[in-house]
C-alpha positions as CSV (number, residue, x, y, z in Angstrom):
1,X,46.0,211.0,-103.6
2,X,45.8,208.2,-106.1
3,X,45.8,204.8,-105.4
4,X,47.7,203.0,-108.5
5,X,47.4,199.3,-109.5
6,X,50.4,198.3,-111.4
7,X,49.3,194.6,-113.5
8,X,51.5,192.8,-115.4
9,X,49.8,190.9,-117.9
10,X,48.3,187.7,-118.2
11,X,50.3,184.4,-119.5
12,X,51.5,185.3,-123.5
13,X,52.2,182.6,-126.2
14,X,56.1,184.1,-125.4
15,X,55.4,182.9,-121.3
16,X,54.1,179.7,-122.5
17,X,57.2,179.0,-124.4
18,X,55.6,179.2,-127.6
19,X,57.5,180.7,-130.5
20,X,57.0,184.8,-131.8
21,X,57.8,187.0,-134.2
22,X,58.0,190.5,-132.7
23,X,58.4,191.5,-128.9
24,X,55.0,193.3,-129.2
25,X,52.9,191.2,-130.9
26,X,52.5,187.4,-128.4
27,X,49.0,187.6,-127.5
28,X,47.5,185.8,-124.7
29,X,47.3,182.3,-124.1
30,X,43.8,180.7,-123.2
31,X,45.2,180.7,-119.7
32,X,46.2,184.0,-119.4
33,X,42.5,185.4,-120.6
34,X,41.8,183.4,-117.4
35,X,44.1,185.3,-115.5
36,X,42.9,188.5,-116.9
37,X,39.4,187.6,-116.5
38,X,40.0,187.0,-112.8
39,X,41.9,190.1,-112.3
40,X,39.6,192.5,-113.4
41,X,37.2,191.0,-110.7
42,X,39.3,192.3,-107.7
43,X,39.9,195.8,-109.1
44,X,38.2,198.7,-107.0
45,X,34.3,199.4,-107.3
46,X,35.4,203.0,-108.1
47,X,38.5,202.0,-110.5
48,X,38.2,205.7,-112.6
49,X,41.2,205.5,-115.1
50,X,42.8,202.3,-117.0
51,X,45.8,202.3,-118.8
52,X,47.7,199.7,-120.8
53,X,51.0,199.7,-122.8
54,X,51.0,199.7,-126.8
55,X,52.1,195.8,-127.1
56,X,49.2,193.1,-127.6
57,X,49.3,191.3,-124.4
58,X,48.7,194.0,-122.2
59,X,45.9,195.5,-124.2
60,X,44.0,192.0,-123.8
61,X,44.5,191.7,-120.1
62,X,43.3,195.1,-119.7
63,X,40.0,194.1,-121.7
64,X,38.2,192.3,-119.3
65,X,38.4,195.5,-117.1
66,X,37.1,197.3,-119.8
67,X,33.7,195.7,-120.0
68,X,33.3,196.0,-116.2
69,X,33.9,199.2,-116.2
70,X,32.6,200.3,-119.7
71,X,32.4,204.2,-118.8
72,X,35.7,204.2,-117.5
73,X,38.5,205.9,-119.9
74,X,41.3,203.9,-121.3
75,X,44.5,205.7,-122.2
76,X,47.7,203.9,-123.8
77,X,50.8,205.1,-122.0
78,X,54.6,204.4,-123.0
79,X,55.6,201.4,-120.4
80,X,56.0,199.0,-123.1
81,X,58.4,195.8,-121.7
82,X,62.3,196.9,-122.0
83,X,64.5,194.0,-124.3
84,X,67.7,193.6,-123.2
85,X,68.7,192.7,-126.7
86,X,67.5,193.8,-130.3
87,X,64.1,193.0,-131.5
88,X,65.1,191.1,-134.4
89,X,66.1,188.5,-132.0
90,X,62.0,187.4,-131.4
91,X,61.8,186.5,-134.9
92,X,60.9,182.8,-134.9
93,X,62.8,182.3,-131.8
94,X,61.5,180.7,-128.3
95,X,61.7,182.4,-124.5
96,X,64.2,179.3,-123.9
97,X,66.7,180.4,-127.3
98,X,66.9,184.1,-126.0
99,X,67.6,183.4,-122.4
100,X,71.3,183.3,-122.7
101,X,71.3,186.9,-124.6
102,X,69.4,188.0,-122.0
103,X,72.0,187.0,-119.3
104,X,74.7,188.4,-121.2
105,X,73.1,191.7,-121.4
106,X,72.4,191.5,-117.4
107,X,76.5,190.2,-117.2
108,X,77.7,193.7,-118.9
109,X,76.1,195.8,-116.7
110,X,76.6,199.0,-118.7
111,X,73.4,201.0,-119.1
112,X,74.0,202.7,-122.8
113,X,74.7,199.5,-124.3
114,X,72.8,199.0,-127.1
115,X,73.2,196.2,-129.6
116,X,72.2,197.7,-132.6
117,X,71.9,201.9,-133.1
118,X,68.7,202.7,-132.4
119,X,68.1,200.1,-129.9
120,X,66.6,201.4,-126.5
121,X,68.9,201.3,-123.4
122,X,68.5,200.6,-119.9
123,X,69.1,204.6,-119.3
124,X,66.7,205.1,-121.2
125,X,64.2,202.8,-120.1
126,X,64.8,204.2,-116.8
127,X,63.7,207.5,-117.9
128,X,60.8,206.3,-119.4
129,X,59.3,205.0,-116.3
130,X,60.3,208.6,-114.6
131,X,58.1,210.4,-116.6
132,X,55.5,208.3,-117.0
133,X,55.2,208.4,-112.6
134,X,55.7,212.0,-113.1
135,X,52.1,212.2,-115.1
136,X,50.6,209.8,-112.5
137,X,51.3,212.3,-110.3
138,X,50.0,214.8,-112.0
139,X,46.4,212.8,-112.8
140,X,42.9,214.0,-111.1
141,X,42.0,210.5,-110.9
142,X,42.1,208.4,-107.6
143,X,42.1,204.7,-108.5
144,X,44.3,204.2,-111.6
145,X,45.3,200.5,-113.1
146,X,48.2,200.0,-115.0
147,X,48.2,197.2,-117.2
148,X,52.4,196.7,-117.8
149,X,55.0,194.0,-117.6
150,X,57.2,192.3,-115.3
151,X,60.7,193.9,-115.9
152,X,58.8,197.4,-116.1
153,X,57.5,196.5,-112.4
154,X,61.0,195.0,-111.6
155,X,62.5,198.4,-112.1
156,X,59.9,200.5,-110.7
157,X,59.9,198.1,-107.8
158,X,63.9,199.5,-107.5
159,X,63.1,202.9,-108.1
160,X,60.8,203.7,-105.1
161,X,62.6,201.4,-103.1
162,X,65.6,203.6,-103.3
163,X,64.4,206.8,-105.1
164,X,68.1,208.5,-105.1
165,X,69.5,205.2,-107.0
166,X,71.6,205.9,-110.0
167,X,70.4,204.2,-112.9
168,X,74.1,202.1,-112.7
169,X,72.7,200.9,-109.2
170,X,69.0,199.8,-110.5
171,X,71.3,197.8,-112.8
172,X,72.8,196.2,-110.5
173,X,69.8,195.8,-108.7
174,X,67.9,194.2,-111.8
175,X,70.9,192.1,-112.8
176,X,71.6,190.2,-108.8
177,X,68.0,190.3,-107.4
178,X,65.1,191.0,-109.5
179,X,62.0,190.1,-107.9
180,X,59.3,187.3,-109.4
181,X,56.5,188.6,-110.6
182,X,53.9,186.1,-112.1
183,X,51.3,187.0,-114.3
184,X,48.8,189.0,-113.8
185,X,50.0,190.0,-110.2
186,X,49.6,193.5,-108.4
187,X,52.3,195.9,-107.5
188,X,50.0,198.6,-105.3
189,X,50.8,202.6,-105.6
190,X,49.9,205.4,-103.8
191,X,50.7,208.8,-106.1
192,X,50.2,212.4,-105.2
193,X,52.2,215.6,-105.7
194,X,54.6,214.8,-103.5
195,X,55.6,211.6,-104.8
196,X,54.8,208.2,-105.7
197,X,55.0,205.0,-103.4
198,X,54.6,201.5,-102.8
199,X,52.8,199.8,-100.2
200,X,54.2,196.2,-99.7
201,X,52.0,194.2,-97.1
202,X,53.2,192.6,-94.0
203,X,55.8,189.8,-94.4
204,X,54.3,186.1,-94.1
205,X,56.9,183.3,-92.7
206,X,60.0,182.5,-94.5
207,X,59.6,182.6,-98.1
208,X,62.6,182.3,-100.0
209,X,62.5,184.7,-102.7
210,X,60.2,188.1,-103.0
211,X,56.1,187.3,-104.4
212,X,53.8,189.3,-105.3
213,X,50.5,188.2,-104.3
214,X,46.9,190.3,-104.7
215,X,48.2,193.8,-104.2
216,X,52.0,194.8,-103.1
217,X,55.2,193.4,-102.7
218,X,55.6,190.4,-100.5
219,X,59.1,190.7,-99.6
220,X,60.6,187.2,-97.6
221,X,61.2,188.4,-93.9
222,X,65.2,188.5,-94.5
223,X,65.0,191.6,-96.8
224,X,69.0,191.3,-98.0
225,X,68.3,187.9,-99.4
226,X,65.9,188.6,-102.4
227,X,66.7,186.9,-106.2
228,X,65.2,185.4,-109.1
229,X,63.6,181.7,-108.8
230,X,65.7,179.4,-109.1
231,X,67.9,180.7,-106.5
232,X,71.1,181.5,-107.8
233,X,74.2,180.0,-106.3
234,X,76.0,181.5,-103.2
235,X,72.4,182.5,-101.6
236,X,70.9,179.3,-100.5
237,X,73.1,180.4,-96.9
238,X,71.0,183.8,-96.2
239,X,68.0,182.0,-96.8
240,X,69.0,179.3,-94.6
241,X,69.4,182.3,-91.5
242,X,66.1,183.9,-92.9
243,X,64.3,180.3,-92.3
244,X,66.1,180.0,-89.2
245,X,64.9,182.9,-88.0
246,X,61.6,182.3,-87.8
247,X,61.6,178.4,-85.9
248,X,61.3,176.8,-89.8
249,X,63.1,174.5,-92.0
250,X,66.3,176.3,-90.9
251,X,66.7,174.6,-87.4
252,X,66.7,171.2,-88.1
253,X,69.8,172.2,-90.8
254,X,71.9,173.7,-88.0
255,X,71.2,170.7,-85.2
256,X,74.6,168.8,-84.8
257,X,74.3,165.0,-86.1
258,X,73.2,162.7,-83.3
259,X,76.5,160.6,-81.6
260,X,77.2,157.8,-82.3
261,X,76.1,155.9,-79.1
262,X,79.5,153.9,-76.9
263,X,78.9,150.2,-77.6
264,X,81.0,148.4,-74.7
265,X,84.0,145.9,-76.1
266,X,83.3,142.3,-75.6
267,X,86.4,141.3,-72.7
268,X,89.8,140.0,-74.1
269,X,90.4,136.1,-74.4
């Protein structure tokens, strides 16, 4: 059995708001060499395989790991970041100015959209990530780090949570609730021939939204009430029950206002 460290990258010039030319090609902010620097101290003693996608960003996060481990093989796999709109949009643009395509192509919902031919869709990103757990669990190695990106771990996050989902439900799954995933945090997989899993750890006190902190999911301790950060509307309520729950925040919302205390009247005239 392997044990599989799923790493999204450190901060890129893209993360830090910076302007890019090509999804591929935002390298890593000073910050995020940091990130990757301190990574690659936690991995295993006995770390025996790394593997990073073809874009820049995850190549130099993964390079810090490299010259820990310099005898330690280094393959490029296929689990290069999905864009939910076509390429040509990065050209000279900011994180900020693509957002709103972004949420439009979440708002469709329609998994062979594609805005321009030849642009990948979700179906196929989907498949993508199938076969590339399908030669994990086919590798001799037993402690494997993947050096990816955050909607790639999104999705596979979805995938083993439910592994009979349709794509159209990981969709949907990606488009109401995607998990946050800072940079340079750890998604923790086991992968044999009878499958691949994750291994969240045990739930801390109310959190409102899913982290990811040193290795596995951290899921908040009401499990139906996971979305992005900022909260979207309409959820604040489920996370209210989730805090309430566990003696926090929540109970001072749902006291009843003090009364009003009965101040005698002075007699008549």
């Amino acid at each position: 059995m392997a044990e599989v460290w799923f790493i999204r990258h450190g901060q890129s010039i893209a993360n830090a708001g910076e302007v890019t030319t090509d999804t591929g090609s935002a390298p890593l902010t000073q910050k995020g060499r940091q990130q990757a620097d301190a990574r690659a101290a936690t991995l295993p003693e006995d770390l025996d395989l790394i593997i990073h996608t073809p874009y820049i960003r995850t190549e130099q996060t993964a390079e810090p790991a490299r010259r820990r481990f310099p005898d330690v093989p280094c393959e490029v796999w296929p689990l290069q970041e999905f864009s939910t709109f076509s390429k040509t949009h990065y050209n000279g643009t900011t994180r900020t100015q693509r957002e709103p395509l972004a949420e439009a192509f979440w708002a469709r919902r329609d998994p062979d959209y594609a805005e321009t031919p030849g642009d990948e869709t979700f179906r196929q990103f989907v498949e993508r990530i199938r076969d590339s757990l399908e030669k994990l669990q086919e590798r001799p190695e037993k402690k494997i780090a993947v050096f990816a990106h955050g909607r790639v771990m999104q999705t596979l996050h979805f995938m083993l949570e439910k592994p009979d989902a349709t794509v159209d439900e990981v969709l949907e799954a990606m488009a109401t609730r995607r998990p946050t995933i800072q940079n340079c945090d750890v998604m923790r997989l086991t992968a044999d021939e009878q499958g691949v899993r994750y291994h969240p750890e045990p739930a801390p006190p109310f959190r409102g939204r899913f982290h990811v902190q040193g290795v596995g999911f951290i899921p908040c301790e009401d499990n139906k009430v996971a979305a992005d950060y900022p909260p979207k509307k309409g959820l604040q309520l489920g996370w209210m029950r989730a805090a309430t729950q566990t003696g926090q925040a929540g109970d001072a919302a749902n006291k009843e206002p003090p009364k009003k205390a009965n101040t005698p009247k002075p007699p008549a005239p």
